[in-house]
DOKENU-851611 format. One line per 2 residues: number of its first residue (from 0); for each residue x, y, z of C-alpha. Coordinates in Angstrom, 2 decimals. Example, Ala and Ser with C-alpha at 12.3 -4.5 7.8 and 13.67 -1.06 7.14 Angstrom:
% DOKENU-851611
0	12.30/-4.50/7.80; 13.67/-1.06/7.14 .
//
This chain:
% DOKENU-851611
0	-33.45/-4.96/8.47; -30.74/-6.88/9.84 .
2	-30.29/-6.86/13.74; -27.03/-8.40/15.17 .
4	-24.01/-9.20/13.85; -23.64/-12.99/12.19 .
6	-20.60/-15.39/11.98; -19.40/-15.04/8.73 .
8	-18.97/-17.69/6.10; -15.90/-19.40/5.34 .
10	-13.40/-16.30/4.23; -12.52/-16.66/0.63 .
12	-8.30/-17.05/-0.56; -6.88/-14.09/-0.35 .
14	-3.60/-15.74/-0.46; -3.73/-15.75/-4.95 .
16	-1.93/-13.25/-7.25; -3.26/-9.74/-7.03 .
18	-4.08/-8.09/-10.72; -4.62/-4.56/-10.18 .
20	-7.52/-2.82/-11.97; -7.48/0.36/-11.08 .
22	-6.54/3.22/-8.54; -9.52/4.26/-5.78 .
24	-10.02/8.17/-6.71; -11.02/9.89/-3.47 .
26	-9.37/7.79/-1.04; -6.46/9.94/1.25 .
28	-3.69/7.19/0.92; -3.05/4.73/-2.35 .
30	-5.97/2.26/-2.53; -6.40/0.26/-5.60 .
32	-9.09/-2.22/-6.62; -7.55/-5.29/-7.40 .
34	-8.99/-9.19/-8.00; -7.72/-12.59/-6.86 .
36	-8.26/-15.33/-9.37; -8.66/-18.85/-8.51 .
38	-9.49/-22.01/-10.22; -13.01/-21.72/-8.19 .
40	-13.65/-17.72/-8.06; -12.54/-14.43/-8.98 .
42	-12.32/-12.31/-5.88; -11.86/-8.64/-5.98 .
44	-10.75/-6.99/-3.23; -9.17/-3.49/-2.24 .
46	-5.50/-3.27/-1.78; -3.92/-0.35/0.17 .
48	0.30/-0.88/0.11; 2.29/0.73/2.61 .
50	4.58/2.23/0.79; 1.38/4.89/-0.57 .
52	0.38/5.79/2.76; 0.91/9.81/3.50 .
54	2.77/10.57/7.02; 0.19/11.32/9.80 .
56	1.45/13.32/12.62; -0.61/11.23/15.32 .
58	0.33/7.27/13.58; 4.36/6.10/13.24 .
60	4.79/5.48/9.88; 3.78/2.54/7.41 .
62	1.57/1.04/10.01; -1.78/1.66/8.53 .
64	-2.15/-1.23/6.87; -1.56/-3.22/9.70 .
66	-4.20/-1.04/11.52; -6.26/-2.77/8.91 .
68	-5.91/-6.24/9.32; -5.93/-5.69/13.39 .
70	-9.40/-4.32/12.94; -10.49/-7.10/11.39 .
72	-8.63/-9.43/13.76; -10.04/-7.79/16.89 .
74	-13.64/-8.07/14.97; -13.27/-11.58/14.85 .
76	-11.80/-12.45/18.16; -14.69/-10.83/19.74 .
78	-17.21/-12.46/17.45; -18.31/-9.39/16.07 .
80	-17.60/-10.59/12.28; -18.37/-6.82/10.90 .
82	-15.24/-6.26/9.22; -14.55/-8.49/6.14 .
84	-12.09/-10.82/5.57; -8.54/-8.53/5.48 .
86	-4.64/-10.19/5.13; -1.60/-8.03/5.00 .
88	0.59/-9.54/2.31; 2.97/-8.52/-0.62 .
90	1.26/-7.59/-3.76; 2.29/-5.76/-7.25 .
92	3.13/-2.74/-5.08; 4.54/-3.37/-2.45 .
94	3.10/-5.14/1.21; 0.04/-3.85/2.23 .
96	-3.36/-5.18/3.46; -5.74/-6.73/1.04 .
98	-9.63/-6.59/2.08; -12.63/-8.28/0.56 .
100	-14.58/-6.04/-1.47; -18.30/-5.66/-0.26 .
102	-20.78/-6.64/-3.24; -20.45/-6.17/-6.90 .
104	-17.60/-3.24/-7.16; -19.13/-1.94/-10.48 .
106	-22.81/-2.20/-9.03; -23.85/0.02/-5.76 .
108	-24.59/-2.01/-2.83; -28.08/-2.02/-1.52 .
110	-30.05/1.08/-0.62; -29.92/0.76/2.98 .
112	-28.78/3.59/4.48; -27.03/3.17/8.21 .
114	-26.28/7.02/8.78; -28.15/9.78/7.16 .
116	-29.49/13.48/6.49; -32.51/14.82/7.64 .
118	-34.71/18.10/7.99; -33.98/19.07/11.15 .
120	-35.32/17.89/14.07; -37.41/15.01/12.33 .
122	-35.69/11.98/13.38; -37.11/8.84/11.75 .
124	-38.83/6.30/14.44; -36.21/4.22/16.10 .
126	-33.03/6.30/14.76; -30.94/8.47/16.49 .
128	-29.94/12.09/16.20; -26.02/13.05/16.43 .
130	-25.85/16.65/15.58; -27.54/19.47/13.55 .
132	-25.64/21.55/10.93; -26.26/23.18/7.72 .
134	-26.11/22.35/4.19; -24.20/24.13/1.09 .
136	-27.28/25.62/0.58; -28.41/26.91/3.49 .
138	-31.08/24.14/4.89; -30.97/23.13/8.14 .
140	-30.36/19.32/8.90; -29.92/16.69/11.17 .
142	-26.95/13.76/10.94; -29.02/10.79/12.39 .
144	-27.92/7.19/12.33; -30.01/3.76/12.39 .
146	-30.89/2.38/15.76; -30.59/-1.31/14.54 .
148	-28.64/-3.91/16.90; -26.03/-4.45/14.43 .
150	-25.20/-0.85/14.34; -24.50/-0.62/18.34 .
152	-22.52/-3.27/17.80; -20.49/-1.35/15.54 .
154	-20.49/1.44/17.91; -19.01/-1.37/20.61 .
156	-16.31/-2.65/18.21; -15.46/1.20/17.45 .
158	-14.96/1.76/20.98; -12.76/-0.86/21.38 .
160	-10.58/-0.26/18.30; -10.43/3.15/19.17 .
162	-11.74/4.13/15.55; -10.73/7.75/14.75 .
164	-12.65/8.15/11.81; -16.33/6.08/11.62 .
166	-17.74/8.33/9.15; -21.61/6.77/7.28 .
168	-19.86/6.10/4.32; -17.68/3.45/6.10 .
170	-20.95/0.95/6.87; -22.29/-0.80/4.40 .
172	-24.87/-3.43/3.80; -24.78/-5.93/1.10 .
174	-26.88/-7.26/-1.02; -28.84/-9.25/2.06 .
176	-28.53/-6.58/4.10; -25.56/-7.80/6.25 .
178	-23.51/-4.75/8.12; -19.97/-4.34/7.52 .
180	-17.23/-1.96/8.49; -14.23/-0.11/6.11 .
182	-11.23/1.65/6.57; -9.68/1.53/9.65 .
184	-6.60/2.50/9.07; -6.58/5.72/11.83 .
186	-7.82/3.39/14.85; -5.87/1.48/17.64 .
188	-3.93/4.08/18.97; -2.82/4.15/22.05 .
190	-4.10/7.90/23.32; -7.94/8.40/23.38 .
192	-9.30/8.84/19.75; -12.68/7.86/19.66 .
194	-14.41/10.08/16.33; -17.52/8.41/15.57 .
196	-21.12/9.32/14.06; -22.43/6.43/16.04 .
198	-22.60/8.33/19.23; -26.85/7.87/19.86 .
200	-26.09/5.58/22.68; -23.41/7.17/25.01 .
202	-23.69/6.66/28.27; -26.43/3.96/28.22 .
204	-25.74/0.53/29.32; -23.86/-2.05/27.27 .
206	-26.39/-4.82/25.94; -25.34/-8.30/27.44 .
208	-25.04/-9.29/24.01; -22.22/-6.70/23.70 .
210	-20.56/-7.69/27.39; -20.35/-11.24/25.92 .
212	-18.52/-10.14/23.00; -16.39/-7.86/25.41 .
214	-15.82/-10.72/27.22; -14.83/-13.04/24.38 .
216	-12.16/-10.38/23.05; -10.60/-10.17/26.81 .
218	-10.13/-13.58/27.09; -8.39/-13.85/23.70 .
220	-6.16/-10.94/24.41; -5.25/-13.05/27.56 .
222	-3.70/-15.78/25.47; -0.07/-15.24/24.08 .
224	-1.86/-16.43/20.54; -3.96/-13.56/20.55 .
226	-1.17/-11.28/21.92; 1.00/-12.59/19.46 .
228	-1.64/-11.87/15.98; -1.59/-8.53/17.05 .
230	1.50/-8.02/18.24; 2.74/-8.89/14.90 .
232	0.76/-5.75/13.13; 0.95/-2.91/16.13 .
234	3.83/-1.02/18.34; 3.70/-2.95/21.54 .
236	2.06/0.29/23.00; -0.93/-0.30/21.26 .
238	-2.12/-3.67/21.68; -1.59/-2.53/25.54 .
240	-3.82/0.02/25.20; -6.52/-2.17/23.35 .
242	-6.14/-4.62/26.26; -7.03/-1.32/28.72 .
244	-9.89/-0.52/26.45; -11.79/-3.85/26.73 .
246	-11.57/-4.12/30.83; -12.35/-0.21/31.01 .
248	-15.48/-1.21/28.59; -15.94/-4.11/31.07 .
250	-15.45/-2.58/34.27; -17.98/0.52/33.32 .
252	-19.97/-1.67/31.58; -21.53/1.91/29.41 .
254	-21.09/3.13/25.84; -18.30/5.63/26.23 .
256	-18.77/9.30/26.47; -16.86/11.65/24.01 .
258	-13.26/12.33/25.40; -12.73/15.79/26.33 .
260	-10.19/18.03/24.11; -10.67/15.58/21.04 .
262	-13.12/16.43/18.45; -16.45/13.69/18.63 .
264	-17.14/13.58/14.78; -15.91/12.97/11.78 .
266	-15.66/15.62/8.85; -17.36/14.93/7.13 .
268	-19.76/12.74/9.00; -21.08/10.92/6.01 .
//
């Protein structure tokens, strides 16, 4: 099982012309697998324009995709490296952001589950419980998620970004087994937003591991070049509020708590 996160390798060019292959059924806004080709690689990768993102009452308009790529900016400013590689560029459809797809997109990644279903009350060894509910059918169940180091790292980054919607089916492994993070279009908002399924370790203490990352992202968002990446992708309001996030995280040094009024998990969770 892998434990915490690694620095990644060097990104691949996301920069070529984008041939789409074929809309994403199931995804909420317009998001279209799509493949780079090089001289060296083909690269496919999943491209989300602005102009097919629906209105959302709580996010100003067209600035999902730049939600995107600030997730993965944030990720790698605080050396977390769990979100892959993500641009926002113009493509056959329009601008919109362009993120490395995770493993073969024709063959399912590996069988390594990071948040799952279980009979109720029997929580694997070294897992963690979030809530009990009820199947179509009647059984009773328990949502539990993995307890591996790379996981409350997640649960870190997602606290930072603010992540609105960290449902299972957004972490994935790869083929070795490496943790990533999708979709964060809903996160960075300025009001408290925190929906997660990673909520086993609220209120426990941060690992150092997790203050040094923490640390690393403060100290970025203290330079005008970090200001300035970010500033270029979210309203000014925003990248405030991230900056509040990380000394809150900091200053508390806890995983948060749910916030009061807002509802904790995703539906559905997986």
């Amino acid at each position: 099982m892998a434990t915490s996160a690694e620095p990644t390798p060097p990104p691949p060019d996301l920069s070529g012309e984008i041939e789409v292959v074929g809309r994403i059924s199931g995804s909420s806004n317009l998001a279209v697998l799509a493949r780079i080709v090089s001289t060296s690689e083909v690269v496919h990768v999943i491209y989300k324009p602005v102009r097919g993102e629906r209105p959302l009452w709580d996010y100003p308009d067209g600035t999902l995709a730049g939600r995107e790529v600030a997730a993965a900016v944030v990720s790698e400013l605080g050396g977390w490296h769990l979100v892959p590689p993500t641009v926002l560029r113009d493509g056959p459809l329009g601008p919109g952001s362009v993120q490395l797809w995770i493993g073969d997109p024709y063959e399912p990644l590996a069988d390594d589950l990071v948040v799952d279903l279980v009979p109720e009350g029997r929580t694997p060894p070294g897992w963690h419980e979030v809530l009990d509910g009820e199947t179509p059918g009647g059984s009773s169940v328990t949502v539990v998620h993995s307890g591996a180091d790379d996981v409350r790292s997640l649960a870190v980054l997602d606290a930072a970004l603010n992540n609105s919607d960290r449902k299972g089916s957004h972490c994935l492994r790869d083929a070795s087994g490496r943790l990533w993070a999708i979709d964060h279009g809903v996160s960075l908002s300025a009001e408290p937003k925190l929906r997660t399924v990673l909520w086993g370790w609220a209120g426990e203490p941060l690992p150092d591991a997790e203050l040094d990352r923490l640390e690393r992202l403060s100290d970025a968002l203290a330079l005008s070049e970090g200001l300035e990446r970010l500033g270029a992708l979210l309203p000014e309001h925003d990248v405030a509020a991230l900056v509040g996030r990380v000394h809150r995280l900091l200053r508390t040094g806890i995983h948060p708590h749910p916030s009061p009024g807002w509802p904790a998990v995703p539906w559905p969770p997986l």
